[in-house]
C-alpha positions as a Markdown table, in Angstrom:
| # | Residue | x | y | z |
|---|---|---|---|---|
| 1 | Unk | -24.7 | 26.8 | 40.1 |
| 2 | Unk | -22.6 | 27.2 | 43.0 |
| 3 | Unk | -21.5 | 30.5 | 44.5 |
| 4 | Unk | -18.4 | 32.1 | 45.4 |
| 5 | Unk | -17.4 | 32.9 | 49.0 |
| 6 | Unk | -17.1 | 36.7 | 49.5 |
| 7 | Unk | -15.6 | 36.8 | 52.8 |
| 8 | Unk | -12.5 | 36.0 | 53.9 |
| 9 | Unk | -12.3 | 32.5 | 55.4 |
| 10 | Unk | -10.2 | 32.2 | 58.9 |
| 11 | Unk | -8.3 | 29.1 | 57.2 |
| 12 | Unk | -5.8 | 29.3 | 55.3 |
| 13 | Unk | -6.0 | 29.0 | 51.6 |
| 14 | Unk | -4.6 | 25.5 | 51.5 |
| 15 | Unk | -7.5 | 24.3 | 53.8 |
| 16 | Unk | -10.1 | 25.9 | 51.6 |
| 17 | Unk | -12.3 | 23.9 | 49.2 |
| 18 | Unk | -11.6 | 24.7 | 45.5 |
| 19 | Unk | -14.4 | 25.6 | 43.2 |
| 20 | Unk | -13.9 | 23.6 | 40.6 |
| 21 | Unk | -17.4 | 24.1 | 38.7 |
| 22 | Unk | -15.8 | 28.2 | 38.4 |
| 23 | Unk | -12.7 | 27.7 | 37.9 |
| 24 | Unk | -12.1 | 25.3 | 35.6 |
| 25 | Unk | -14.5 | 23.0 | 34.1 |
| 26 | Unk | -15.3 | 19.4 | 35.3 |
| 27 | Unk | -13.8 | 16.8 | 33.6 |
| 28 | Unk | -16.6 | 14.6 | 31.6 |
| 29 | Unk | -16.9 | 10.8 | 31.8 |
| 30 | Unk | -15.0 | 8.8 | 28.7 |
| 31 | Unk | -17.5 | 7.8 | 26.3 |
| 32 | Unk | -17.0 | 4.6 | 24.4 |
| 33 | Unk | -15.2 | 5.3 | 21.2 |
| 34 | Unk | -14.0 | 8.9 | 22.0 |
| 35 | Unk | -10.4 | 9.9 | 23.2 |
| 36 | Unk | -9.2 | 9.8 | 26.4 |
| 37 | Unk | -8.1 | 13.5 | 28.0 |
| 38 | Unk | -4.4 | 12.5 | 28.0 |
| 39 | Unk | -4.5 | 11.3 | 24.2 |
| 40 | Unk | -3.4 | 14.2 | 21.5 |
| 41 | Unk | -6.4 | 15.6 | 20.3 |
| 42 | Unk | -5.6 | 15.9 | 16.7 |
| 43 | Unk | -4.1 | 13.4 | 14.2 |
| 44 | Unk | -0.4 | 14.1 | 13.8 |
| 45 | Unk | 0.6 | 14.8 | 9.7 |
| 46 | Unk | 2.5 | 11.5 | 10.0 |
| 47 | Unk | -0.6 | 9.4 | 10.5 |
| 48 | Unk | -2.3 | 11.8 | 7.8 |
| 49 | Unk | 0.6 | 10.5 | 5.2 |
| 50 | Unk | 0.3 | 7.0 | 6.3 |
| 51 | Unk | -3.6 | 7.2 | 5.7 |
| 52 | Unk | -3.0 | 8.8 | 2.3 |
| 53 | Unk | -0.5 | 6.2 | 1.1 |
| 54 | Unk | -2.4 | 3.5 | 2.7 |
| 55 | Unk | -5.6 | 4.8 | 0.7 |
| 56 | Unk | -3.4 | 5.3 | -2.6 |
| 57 | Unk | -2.6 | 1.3 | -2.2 |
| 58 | Unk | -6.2 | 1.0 | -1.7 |
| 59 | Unk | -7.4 | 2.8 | -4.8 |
| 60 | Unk | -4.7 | 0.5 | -6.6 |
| 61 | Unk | -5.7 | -2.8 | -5.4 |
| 62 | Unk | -9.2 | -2.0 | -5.9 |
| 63 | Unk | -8.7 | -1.1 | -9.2 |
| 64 | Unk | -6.3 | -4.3 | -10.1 |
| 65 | Unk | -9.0 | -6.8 | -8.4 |
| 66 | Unk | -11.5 | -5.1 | -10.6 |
| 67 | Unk | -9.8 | -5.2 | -13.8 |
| 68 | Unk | -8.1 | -8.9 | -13.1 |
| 69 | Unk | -12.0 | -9.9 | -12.8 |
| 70 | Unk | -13.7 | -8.3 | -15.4 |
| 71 | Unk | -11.1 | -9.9 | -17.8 |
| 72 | Unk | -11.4 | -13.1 | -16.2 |
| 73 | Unk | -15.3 | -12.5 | -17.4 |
| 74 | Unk | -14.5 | -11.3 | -20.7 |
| 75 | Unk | -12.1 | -13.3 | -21.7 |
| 76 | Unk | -13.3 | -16.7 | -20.5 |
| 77 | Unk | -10.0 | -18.0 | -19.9 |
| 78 | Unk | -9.6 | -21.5 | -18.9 |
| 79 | Unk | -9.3 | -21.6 | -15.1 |
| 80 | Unk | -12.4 | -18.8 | -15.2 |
| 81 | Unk | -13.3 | -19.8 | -11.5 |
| 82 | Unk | -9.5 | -18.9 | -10.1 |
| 83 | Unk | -8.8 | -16.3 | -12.0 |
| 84 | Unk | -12.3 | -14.4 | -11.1 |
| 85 | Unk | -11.7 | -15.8 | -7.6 |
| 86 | Unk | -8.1 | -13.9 | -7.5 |
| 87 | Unk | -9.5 | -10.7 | -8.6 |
| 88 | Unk | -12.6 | -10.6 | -5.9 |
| 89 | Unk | -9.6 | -11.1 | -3.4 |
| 90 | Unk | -7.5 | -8.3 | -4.6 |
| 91 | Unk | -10.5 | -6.3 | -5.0 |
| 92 | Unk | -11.7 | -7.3 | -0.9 |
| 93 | Unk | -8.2 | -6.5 | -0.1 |
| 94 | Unk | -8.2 | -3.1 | -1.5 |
| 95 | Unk | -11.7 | -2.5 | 0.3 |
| 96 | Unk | -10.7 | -3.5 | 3.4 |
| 97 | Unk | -7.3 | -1.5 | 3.4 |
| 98 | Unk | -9.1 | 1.3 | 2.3 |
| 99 | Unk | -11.0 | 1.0 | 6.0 |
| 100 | Unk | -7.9 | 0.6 | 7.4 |
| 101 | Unk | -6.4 | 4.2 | 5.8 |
| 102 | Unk | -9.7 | 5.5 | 7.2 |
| 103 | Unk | -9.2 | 4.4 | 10.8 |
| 104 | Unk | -5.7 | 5.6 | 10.5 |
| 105 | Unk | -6.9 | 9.2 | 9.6 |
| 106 | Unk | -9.3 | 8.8 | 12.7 |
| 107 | Unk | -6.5 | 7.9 | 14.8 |
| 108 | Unk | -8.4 | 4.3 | 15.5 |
| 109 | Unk | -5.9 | 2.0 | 17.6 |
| 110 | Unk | -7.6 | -1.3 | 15.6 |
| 111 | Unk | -6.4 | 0.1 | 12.3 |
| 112 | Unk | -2.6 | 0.0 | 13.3 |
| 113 | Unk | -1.9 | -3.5 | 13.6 |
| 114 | Unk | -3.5 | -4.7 | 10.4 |
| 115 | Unk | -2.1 | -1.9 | 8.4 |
| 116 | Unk | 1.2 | -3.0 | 9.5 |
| 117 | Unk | 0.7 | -6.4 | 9.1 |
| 118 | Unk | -0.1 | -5.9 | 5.1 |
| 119 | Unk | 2.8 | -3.5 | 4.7 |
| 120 | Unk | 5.2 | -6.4 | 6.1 |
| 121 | Unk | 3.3 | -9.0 | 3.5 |
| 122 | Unk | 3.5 | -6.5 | 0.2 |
| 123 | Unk | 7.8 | -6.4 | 1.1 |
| 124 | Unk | 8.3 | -10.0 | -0.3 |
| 125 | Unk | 5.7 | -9.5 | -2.8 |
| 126 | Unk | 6.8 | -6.5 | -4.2 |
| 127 | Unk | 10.2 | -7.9 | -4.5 |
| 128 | Unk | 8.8 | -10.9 | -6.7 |
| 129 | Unk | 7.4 | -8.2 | -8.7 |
| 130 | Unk | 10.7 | -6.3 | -9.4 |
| 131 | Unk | 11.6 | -9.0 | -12.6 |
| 132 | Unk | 10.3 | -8.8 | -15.6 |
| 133 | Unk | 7.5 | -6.8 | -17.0 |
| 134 | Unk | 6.3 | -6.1 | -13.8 |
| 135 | Unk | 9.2 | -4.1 | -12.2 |
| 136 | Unk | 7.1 | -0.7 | -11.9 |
| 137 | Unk | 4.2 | -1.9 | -10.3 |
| 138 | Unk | 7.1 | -3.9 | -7.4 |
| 139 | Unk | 9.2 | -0.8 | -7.0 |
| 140 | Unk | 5.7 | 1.5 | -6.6 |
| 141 | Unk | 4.5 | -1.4 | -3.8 |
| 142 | Unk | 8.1 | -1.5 | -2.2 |
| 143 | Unk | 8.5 | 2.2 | -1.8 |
| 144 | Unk | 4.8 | 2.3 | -0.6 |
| 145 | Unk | 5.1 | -0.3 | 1.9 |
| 146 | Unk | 8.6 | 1.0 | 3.4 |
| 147 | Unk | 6.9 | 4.6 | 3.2 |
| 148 | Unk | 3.5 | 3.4 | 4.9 |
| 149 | Unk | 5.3 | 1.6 | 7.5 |
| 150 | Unk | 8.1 | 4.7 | 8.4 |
| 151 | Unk | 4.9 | 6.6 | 8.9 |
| 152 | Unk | 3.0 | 4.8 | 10.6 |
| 153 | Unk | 6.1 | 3.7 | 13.1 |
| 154 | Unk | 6.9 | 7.3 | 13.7 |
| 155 | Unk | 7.2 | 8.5 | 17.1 |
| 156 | Unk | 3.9 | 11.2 | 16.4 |
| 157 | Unk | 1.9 | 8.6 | 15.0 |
| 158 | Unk | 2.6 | 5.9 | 17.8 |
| 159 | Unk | 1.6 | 9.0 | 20.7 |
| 160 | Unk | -1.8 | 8.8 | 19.3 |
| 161 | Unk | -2.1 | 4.8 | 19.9 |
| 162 | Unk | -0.8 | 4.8 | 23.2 |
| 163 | Unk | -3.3 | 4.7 | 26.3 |
């Protein structure tokens, strides 16, 4: 512990040391994974949204992969090797964008990219989807998608990525 002077110094003030182990505490070296002292220190509710949308499309895909391959199974269809093969992809995709929404909520900068990146991809697809019997599950991926990526673009949410 240092000490405090208790006379008065001929210099002036501006020629004094400062005391900063007193005054204000020292500033502790960045530690690999933590934030840096001029990044916000709490996740804004814009990258809170994005994370829950992003883990709602999560719970969906993962639930789709695992229904399209448990039928595949059950019902032996003829291509039984693709269509099982399809639904272990949608199912991987729904697990991986589910680590995705969780980086998001931490405010990981590796999360963004990716996130963004699948948002762009489900546009197109969820605009295939829109004919036919499948128009509610395209306009529920269209809405997500343009709602994940507004959020996710937002000025609060791109302060926490930036160095």
């Amino acid at each position: 512990m240092s000490r405090r002077r208790t006379k008065p110094s001929p210099k002036s003030p501006a020629d004094q040391p400062v005391d900063r182990s007193v005054d204000q505490p020292e500033e502790q070296p960045a530690v690999a994974g933590s934030r840096p002292a001029d990044r916000p220190g709490r996740t804004p509710a814009t990258l809170h949204a994005a994370a829950a949308v992003a883990g709602l499309e999560a719970l969906g895909a993962a639930a789709a992969g695992g229904w399209l391959t448990v039928e595949a199974i059950i019902t032996r269809t003829r291509g039984l090797g693709i269509a099982a093969s399809a639904g272990v992809f949608v199912l991987a995709t729904g697990v991986g964008l589910g680590f995705l929404a969780w980086g998001l909520l931490r405010g990981r900068r590796w999360s963004r990219g990716p996130v963004v990146a699948i948002q762009l991809l489900m546009l197109p697809l969820g605009y295939e989807l829109l004919s036919g019997s499948t128009t509610v599950v395209g306009a529920a991926m269209l809405v997500a998608a343009i709602l994940t990526l507004v959020l996710v673009l937002a000025p609060p949410s791109t302060a926490v990525f930036r160095e």
